[in-house]
Steps between C-alpha positions, in 0.01 A plus 500: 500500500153393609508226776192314295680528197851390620313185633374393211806500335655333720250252510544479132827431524466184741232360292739488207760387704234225633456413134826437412574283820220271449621488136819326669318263707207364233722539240414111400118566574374511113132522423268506205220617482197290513194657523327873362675784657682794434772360384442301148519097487800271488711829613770346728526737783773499806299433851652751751298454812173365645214672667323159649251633666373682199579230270675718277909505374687787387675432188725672289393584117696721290745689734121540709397343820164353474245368740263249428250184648729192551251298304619676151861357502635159480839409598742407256667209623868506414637178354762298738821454259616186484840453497 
């Protein structure tokens, strides 16, 4: 097996791994999106981590993780139930 190649598979494989253990930890981080981008309007995406000094979030969109400029995504503020 090529050294090169073996890296980048394993590098693969901690990036999904990444992925899925961000999932865990934003899980309650919902966005929409706001503003023109790749991603079509009003799709509510999951926010899976930040990249402030780029301004940017990675988001997850159809089973795909997604980067793009904080300004296209609102929050969506969950409701506090009332009991």
């Amino acid at each position: 097996e090529h050294p090169e190649k073996a890296r980048q598979i394993q590098q693969r494989g901690q990036a999904k791994q990444q992925a899925s253990r961000s999932r865990q930890r934003y899980q309650n981080a919902r966005y929409v999106i706001w503003r023109k981008c790749p991603i079509p309007l009003g799709t509510v995406v999951r926010g899976l981590s930040y990249n402030t000094a780029g301004g940017r979030v990675s988001v997850e969109w159809g089973g795909q993780i997604v980067e793009i400029p904080f300004s296209c995504v609102r929050r969506i503020v969950k409701e506090a139930v009332t009991t």
